[in-house]
C-alpha positions in Angstrom: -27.2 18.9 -4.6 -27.8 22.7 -3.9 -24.9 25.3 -5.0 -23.0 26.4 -2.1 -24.0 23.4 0.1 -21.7 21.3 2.3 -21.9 17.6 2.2 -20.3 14.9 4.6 -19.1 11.8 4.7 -19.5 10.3 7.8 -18.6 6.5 8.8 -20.4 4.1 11.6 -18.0 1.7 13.3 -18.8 -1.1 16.1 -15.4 -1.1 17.1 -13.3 1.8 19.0 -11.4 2.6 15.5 -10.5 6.3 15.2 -8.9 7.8 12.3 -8.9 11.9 11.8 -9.0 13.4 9.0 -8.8 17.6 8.9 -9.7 19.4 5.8 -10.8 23.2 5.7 -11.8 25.0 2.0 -14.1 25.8 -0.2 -14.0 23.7 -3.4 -15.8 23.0 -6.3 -16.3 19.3 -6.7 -18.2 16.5 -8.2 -18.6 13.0 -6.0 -19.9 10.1 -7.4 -20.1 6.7 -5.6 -20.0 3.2 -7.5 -20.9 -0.4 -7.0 -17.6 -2.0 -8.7 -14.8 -0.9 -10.0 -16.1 -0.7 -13.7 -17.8 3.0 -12.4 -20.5 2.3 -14.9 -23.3 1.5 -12.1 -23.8 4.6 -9.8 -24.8 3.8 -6.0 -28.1 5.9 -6.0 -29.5 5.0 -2.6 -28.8 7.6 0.7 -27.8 6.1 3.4 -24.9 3.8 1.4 -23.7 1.3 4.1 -20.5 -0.6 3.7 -18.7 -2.9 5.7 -15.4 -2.3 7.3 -12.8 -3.3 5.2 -15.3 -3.4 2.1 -14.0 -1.8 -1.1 -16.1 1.8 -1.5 -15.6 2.7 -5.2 -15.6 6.6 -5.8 -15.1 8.7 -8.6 -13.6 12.5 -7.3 -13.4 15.5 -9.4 -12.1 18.8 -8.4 -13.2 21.7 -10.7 -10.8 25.0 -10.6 -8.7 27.1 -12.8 -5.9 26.9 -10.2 -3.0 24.7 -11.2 -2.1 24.7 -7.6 -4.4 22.4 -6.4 -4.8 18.6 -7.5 
């Protein structure tokens, strides 16, 4: 992924289910998407399609010198 780029997760539903979720930053973070919960396997192919109600494993890490955010 480019510096300075913005990524999105978007999901695909068949049903009328509607969840929001509001967020607005700028943050310095690493993303990584697995195939179990071991994390030792990552998902390599874009699109990743997953079932509704299929466990998505992810691995999240926020990089900043502020002890503020978590």
């Amino acid at each position: 992924m480019e510096n300075n780029s913005t990524v999105e997760a978007i999901y695909i539903t068949k049903n009328n289910i509607i969840q929001n979720t509001t967020s607005v930053g700028r943050y310095n973070v690493s993303i990584s998407f697995y195939d179990s919960d071991s994390f030792s396997k990552p998902v390599l192919q874009s699109p990743y399609y997953v079932d509704l109600n299929q466990t998505l494993f992810a691995q999240v890490s926020l990089h900043s010198s502020d002890p503020n955010l978590l």
